[in-house]
PADREN-449507 format. One record per residue (C-alpha): y, x, z; residue number from 1; residue in one letter. Coordinates in steps of 0.5 Angstrom, whole numbers. Layout:
N
+-------+-------+-------+-----+-----+
! north !  east !    up !   n ! res !
+-------+-------+-------+-----+-----+
!     Y !     X !     Z ! NUM !   A !
...
+-------+-------+-------+-----+-----+
//
This chain:
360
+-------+-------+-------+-----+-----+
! north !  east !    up !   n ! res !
+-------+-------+-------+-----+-----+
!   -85 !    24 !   -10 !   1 !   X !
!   -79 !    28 !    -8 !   2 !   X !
!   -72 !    24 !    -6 !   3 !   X !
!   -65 !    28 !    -5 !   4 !   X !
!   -60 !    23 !     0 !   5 !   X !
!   -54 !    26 !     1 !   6 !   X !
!   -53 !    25 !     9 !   7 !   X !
!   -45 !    28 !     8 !   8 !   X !
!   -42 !    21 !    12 !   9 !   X !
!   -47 !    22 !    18 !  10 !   X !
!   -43 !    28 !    19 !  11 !   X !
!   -37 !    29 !    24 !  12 !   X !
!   -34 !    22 !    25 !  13 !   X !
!   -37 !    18 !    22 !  14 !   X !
!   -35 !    10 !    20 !  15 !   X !
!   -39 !     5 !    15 !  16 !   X !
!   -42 !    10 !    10 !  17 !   X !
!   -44 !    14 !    15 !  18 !   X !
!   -48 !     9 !    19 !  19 !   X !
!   -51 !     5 !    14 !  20 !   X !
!   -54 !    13 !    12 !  21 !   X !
!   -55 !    15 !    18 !  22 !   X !
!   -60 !     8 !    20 !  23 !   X !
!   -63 !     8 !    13 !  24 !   X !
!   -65 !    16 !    14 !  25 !   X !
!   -68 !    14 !    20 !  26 !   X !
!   -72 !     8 !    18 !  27 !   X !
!   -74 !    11 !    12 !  28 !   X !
!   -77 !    17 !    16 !  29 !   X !
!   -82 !    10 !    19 !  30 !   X !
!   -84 !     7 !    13 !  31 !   X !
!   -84 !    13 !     8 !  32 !   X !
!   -91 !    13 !     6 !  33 !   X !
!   -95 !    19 !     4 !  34 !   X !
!   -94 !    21 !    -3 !  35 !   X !
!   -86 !    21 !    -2 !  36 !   X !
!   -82 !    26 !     2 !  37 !   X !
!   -75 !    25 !     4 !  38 !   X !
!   -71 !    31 !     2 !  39 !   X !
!   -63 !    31 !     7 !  40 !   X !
!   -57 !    34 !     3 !  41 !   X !
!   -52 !    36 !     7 !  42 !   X !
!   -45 !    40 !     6 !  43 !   X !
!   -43 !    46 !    10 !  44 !   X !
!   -38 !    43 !    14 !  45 !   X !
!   -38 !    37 !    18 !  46 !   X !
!   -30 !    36 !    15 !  47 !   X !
!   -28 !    29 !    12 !  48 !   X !
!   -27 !    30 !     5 !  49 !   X !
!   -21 !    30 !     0 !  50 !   X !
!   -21 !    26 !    -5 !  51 !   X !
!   -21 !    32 !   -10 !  52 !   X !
!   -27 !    35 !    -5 !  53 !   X !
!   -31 !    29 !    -6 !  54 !   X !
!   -32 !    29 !   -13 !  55 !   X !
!   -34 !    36 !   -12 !  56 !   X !
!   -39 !    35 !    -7 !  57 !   X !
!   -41 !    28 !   -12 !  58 !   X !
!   -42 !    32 !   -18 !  59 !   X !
!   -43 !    40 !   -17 !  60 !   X !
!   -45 !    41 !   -10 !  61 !   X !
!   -50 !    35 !    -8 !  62 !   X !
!   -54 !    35 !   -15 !  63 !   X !
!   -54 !    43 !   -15 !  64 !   X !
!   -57 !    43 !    -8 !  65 !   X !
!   -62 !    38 !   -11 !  66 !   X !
!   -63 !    40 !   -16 !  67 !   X !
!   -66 !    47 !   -13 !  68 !   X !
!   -70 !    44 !    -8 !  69 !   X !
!   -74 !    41 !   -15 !  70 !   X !
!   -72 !    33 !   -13 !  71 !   X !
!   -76 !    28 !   -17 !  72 !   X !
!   -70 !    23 !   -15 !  73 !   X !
!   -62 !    22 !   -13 !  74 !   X !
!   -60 !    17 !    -9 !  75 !   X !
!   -53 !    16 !    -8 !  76 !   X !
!   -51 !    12 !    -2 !  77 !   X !
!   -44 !    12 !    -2 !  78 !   X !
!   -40 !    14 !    -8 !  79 !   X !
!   -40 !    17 !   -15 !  80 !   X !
!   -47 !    19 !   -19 !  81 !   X !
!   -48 !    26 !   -22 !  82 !   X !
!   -47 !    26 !   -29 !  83 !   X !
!   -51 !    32 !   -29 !  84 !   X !
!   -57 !    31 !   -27 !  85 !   X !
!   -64 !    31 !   -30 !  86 !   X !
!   -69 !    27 !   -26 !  87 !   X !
!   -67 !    19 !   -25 !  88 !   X !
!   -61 !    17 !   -20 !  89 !   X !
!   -60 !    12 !   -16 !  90 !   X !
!   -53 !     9 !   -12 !  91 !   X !
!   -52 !     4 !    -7 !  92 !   X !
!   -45 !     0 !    -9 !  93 !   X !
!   -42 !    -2 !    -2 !  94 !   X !
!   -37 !    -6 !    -6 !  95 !   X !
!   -31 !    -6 !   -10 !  96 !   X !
!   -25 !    -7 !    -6 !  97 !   X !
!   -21 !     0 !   -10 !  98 !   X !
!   -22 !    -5 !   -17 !  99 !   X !
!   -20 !   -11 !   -13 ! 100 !   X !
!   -15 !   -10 !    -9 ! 101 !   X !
!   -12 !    -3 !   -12 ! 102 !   X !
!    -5 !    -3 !    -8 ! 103 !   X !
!    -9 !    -2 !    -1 ! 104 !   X !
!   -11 !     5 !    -4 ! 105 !   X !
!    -7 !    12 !    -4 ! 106 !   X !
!    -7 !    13 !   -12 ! 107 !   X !
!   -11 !    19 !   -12 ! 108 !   X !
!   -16 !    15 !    -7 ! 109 !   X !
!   -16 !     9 !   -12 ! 110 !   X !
!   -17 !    13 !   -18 ! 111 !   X !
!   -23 !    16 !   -17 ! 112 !   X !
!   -26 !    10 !   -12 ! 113 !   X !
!   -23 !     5 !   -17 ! 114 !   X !
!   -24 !     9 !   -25 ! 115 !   X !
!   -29 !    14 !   -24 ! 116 !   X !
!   -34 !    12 !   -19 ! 117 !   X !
!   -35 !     6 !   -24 ! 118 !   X !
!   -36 !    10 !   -31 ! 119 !   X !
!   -41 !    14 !   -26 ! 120 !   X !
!   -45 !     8 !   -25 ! 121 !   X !
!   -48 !     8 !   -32 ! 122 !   X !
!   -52 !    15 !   -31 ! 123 !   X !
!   -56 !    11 !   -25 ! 124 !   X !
!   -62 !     7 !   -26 ! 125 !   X !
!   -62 !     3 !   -20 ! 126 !   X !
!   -57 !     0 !   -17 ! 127 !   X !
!   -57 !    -2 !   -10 ! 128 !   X !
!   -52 !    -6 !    -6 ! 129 !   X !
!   -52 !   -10 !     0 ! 130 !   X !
!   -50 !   -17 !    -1 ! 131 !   X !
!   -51 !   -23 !    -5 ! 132 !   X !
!   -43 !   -23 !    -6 ! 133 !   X !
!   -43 !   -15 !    -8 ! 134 !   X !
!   -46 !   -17 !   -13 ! 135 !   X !
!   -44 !   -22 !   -18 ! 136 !   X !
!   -37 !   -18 !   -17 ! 137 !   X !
!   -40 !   -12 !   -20 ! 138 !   X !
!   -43 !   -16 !   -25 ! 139 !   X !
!   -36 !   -21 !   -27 ! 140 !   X !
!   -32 !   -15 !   -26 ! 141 !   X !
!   -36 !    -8 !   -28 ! 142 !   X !
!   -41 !   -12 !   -33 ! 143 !   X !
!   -47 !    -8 !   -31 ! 144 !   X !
!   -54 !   -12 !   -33 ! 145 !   X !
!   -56 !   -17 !   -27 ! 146 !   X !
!   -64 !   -14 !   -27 ! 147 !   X !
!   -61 !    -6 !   -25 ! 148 !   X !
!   -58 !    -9 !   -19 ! 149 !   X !
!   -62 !   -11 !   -12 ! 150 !   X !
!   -59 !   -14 !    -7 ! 151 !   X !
!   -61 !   -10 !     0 ! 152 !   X !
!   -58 !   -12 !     6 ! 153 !   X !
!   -56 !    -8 !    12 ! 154 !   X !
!   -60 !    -8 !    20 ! 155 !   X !
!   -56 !    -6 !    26 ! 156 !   X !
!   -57 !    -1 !    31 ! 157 !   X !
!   -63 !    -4 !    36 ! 158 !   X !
!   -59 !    -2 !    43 ! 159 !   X !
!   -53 !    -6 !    41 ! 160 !   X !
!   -57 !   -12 !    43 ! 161 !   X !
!   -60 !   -10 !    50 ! 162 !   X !
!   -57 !   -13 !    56 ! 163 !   X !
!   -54 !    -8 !    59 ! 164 !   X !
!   -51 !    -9 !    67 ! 165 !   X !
!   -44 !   -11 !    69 ! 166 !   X !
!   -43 !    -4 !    73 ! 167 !   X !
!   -45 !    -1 !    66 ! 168 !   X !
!   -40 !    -4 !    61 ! 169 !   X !
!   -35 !    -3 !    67 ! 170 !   X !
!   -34 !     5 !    66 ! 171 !   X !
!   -34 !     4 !    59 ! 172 !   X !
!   -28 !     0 !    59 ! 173 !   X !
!   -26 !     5 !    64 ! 174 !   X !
!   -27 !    12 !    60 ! 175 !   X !
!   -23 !     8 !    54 ! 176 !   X !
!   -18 !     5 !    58 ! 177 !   X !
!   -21 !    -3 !    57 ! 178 !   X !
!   -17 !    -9 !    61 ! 179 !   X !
!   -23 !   -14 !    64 ! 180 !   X !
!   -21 !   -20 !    59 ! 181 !   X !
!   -20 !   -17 !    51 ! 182 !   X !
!   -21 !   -21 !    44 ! 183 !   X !
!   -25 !   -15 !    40 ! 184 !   X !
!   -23 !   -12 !    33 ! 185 !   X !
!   -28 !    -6 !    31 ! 186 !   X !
!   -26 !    -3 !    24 ! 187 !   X !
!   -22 !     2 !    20 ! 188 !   X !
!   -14 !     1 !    20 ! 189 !   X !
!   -13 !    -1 !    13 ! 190 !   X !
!    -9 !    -7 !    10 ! 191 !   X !
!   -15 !   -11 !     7 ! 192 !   X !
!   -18 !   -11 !    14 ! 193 !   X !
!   -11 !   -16 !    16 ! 194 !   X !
!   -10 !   -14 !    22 ! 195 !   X !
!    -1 !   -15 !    22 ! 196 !   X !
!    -5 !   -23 !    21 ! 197 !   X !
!    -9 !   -22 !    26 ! 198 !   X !
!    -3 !   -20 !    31 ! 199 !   X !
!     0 !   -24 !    30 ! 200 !   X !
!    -4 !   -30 !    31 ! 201 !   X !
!    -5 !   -26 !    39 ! 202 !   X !
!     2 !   -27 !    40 ! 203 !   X !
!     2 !   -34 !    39 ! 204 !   X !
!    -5 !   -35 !    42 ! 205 !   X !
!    -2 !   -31 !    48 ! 206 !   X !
!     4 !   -36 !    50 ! 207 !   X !
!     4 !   -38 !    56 ! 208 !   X !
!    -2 !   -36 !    57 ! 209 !   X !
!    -5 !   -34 !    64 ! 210 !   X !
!   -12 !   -31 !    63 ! 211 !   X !
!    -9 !   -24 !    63 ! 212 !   X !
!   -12 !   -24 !    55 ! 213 !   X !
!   -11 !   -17 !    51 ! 214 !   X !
!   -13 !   -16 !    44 ! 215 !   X !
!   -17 !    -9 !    44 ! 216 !   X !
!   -17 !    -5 !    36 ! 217 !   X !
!   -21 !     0 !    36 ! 218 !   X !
!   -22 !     5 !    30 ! 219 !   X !
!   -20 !    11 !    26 ! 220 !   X !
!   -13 !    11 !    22 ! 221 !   X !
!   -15 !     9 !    15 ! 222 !   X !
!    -8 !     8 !    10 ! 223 !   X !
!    -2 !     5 !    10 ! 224 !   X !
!    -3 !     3 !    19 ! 225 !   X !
!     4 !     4 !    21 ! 226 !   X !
!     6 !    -2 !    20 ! 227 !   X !
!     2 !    -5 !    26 ! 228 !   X !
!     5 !    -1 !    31 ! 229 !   X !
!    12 !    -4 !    29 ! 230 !   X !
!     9 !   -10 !    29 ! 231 !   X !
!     7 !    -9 !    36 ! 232 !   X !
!    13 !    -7 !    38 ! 233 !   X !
!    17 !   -13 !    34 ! 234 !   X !
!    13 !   -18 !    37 ! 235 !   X !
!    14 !   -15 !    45 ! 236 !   X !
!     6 !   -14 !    46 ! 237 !   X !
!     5 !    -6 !    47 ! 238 !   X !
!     2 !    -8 !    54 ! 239 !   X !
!    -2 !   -13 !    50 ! 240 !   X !
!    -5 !   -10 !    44 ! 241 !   X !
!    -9 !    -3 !    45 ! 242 !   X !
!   -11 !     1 !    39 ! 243 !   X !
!   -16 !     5 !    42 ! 244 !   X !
!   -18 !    10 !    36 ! 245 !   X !
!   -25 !    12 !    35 ! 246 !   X !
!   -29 !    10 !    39 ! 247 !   X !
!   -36 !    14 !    41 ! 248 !   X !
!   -42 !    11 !    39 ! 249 !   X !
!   -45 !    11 !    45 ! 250 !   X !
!   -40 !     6 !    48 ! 251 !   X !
!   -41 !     1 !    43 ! 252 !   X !
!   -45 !    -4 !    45 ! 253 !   X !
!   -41 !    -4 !    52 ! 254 !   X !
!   -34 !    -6 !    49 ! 255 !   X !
!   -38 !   -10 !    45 ! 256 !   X !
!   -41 !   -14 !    50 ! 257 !   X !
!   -35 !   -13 !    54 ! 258 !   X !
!   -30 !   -17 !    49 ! 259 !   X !
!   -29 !   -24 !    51 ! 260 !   X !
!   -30 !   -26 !    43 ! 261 !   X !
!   -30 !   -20 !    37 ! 262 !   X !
!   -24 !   -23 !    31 ! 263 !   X !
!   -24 !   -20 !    24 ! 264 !   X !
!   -20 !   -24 !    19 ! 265 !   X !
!   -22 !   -18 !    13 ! 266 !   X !
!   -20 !   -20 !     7 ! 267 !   X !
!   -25 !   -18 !     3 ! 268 !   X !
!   -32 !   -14 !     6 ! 269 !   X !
!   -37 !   -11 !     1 ! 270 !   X !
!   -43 !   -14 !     7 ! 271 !   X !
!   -39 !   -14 !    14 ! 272 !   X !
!   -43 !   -10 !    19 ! 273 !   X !
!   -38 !   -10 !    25 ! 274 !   X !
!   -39 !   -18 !    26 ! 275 !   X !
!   -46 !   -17 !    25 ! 276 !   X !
!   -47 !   -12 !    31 ! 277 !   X !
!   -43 !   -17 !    34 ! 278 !   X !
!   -47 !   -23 !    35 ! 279 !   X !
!   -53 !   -18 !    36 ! 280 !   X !
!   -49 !   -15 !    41 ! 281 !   X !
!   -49 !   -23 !    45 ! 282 !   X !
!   -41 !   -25 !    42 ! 283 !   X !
!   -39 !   -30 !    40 ! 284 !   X !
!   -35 !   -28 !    33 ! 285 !   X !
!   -29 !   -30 !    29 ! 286 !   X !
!   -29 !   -29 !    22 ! 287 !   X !
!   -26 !   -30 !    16 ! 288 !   X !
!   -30 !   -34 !    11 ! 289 !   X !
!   -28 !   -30 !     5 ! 290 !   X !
!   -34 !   -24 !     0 ! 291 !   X !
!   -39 !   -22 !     5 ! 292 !   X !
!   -37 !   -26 !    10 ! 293 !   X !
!   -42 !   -33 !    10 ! 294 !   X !
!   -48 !   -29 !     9 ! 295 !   X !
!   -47 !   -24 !    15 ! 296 !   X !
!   -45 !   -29 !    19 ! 297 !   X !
!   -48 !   -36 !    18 ! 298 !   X !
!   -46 !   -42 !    22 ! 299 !   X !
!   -47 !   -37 !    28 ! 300 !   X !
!   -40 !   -37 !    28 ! 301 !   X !
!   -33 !   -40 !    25 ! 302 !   X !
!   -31 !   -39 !    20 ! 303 !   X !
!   -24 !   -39 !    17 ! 304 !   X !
!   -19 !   -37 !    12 ! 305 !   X !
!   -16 !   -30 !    13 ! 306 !   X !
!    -9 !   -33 !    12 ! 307 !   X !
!   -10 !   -40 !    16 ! 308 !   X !
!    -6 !   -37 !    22 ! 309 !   X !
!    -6 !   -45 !    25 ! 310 !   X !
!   -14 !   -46 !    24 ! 311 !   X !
!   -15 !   -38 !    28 ! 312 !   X !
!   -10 !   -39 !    35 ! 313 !   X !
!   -14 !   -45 !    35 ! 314 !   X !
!   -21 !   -43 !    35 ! 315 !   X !
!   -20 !   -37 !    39 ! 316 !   X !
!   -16 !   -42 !    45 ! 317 !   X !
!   -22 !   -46 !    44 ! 318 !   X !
!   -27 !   -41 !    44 ! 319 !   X !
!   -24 !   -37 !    49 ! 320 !   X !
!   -22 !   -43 !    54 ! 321 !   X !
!   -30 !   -46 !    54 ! 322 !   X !
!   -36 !   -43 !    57 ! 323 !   X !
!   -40 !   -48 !    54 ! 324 !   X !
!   -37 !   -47 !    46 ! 325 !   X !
!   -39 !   -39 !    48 ! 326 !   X !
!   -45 !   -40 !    50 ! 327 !   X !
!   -47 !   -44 !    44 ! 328 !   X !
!   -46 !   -40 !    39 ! 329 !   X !
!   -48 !   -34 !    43 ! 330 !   X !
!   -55 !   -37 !    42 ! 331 !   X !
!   -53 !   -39 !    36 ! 332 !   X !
!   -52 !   -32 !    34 ! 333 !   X !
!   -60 !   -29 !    36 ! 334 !   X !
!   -63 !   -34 !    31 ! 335 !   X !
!   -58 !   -31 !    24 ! 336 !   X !
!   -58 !   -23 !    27 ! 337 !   X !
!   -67 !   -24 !    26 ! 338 !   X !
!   -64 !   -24 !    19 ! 339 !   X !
!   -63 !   -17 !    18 ! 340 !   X !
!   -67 !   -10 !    20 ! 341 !   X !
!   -65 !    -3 !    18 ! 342 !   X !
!   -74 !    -4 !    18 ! 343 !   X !
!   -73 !    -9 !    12 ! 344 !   X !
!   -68 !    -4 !     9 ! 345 !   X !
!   -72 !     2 !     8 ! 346 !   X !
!   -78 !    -3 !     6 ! 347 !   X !
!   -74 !    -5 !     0 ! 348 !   X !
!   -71 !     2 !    -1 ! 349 !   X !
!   -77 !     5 !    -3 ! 350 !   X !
!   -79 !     0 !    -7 ! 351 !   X !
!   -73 !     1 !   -11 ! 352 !   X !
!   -75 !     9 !   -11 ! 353 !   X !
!   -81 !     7 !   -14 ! 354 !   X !
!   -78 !     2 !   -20 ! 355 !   X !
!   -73 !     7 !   -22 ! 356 !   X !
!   -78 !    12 !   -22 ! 357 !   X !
!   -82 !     9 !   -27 ! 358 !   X !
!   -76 !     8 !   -32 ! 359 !   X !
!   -76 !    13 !   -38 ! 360 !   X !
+-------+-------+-------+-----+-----+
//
């Protein structure tokens, strides 16, 4: 049994998509047993793409060039599902934040992530996602049958969690310009990831404080940003909030280990790999207690409402202030991350592979 993966995000710079991808692919080459051969499609370029380029890819591009390397399956891993083509289709629904939060989203983005993405859903026969709160949203809102959905956690990147030495993350916090104390945000800037919030509980954490803490924000610019500088500026902390833009891949189990806690007050995750990472990476972890967030993160960490300014300034003043608190939850942080393995996703994958095969 031949199998297409469109690998598209992986290219470039990727984000989310691209690592869930670019892990699946790698643990999927681990585990494919014999009888099944994985076939990578990609693009001729290594641009993002628009969002017009983007359907192209999805219905044209992408299907063509599988079509022609005589495919038996077509796994989606990130957006729409041809139409057009022949053989069985599966697709990974990441979430639905396009449906549930449409004014977070450009118009031509919303319409195709929010409107033609999910009438594309039908054409597949398998639909993987990857939480337990991904998936009643698409049963409520796009009434898509419960036994055409599993539910497949993501892993995380097995270097994150190994220790690494104080003169190491030293340098990388030098090459990205890091201060030594530093609460740590790692995402995309976009609205649903609340981060004017977040801001704006740093401030008033910061008061009077003396330990010399910044907050460190780091990714590439998404929509609808730029009111976070202002609000920088408003509130006087240019020399205390550091937007570090994309950072390389390669960095990131430093600066995670390097942060004094990792925050992320997202309104709304389809799974939430960042807090992940972070508790892997030995960090003590802020999260709200909203969509994915429970499952990710467990009782490993705190959990809040994204909009209880009051409960945030107080647990991150408790957590930055104890050792004892941090390292509490830094043990803590080991036995939920076990949970989770790209190994077992790929496991479960081919299983759906094999299910969505044998469907007429």
């Amino acid at each position: 049994m031949r199998i297409a993966i469109d690998i598209q995000t992986t290219l470039g710079k990727p984000t989310g998509f691209g690592f869930y991808v670019s892990n699946l692919v790698e643990a999927l080459k681990k585990h494919t047993p014999r009888d099944l051969e994985l076939v990578l499609v990609k693009p001729d370029t290594e641009n993002d793409f628009s969002t017009p380029q983007r359907f192209i890819w999805d219905q044209l591009t992408y299907p063509k060039k599988a079509s022609s390397e005589r495919v038996d399956l077509l796994h989606q891993p990130c957006f729409s599902a041809p139409l057009r083509f022949k053989n069985p289709v599966v697709v990974t629904i990441h979430d639905i934040i396009s449906i549930l939060f449409p004014e977070t989203i450009p118009f031509a983005s919303r319409m195709f992530y929010s409107k033609w993405m999910p009438f594309s859903y039908r054409k597949a026969k398998k639909i993987i996602t990857i939480s337990n709160s991904t998936k009643r949203d698409i049963i409520r809102v796009l009434g898509i049958a419960e036994d055409k959905i599993t539910v497949i956690p993501l892993g995380y990147d097995k270097k994150i969690e190994k220790k690494l030495g104080k003169a190491e993350i030293e340098n990388v916090k030098k090459k990205n310009k890091l201060p030594e104390n530093y609460l740590l945000h790692i995402g995309t800037l976009e609205p649903r990831k609340n981060l004017d919030f977040l801001i704006e509980v740093f401030s008033e954490v910061i008061k009077n404080d003396k330990s010399g803490l910044h907050l460190v924000i780091t990714g590439k610019k998404g929509w609808y940003y730029e009111g976070l500088f202002e609000k920088v500026k408003q509130l006087s902390l240019e020399d205390k909030v550091i937007f570090t833009g994309y950072i390389d891949e390669e960095d990131k189990a430093a600066i995670y280990q390097g942060a004094r806690i990792f925050t992320f007050p997202s309104i709304y995750e389809g799974f939430g790999l960042p807090p992940l990472e972070a508790m892997a990476a030995g960090v003590p972890v802020i999260s709200s207690d909203t969509s994915s967030m429970p499952e990710v993160v467990g009782k490993a960490g705190i959990l809040l409402s994204p909009h209880n300014k009051f409960g945030w300034v107080k647990a991150i003043k408790e957590v930055s202030g104890s050792e004892k608190l941090r390292k509490e939850m830094i043990a803590n942080n080991f036995g939920q991350v076990k949970h989770f393995s790209w190994d077992k996703t790929a496991e479960k994958t081919i299983e759906v592979y094999r299910e969505a095969i044998k469907i007429k």
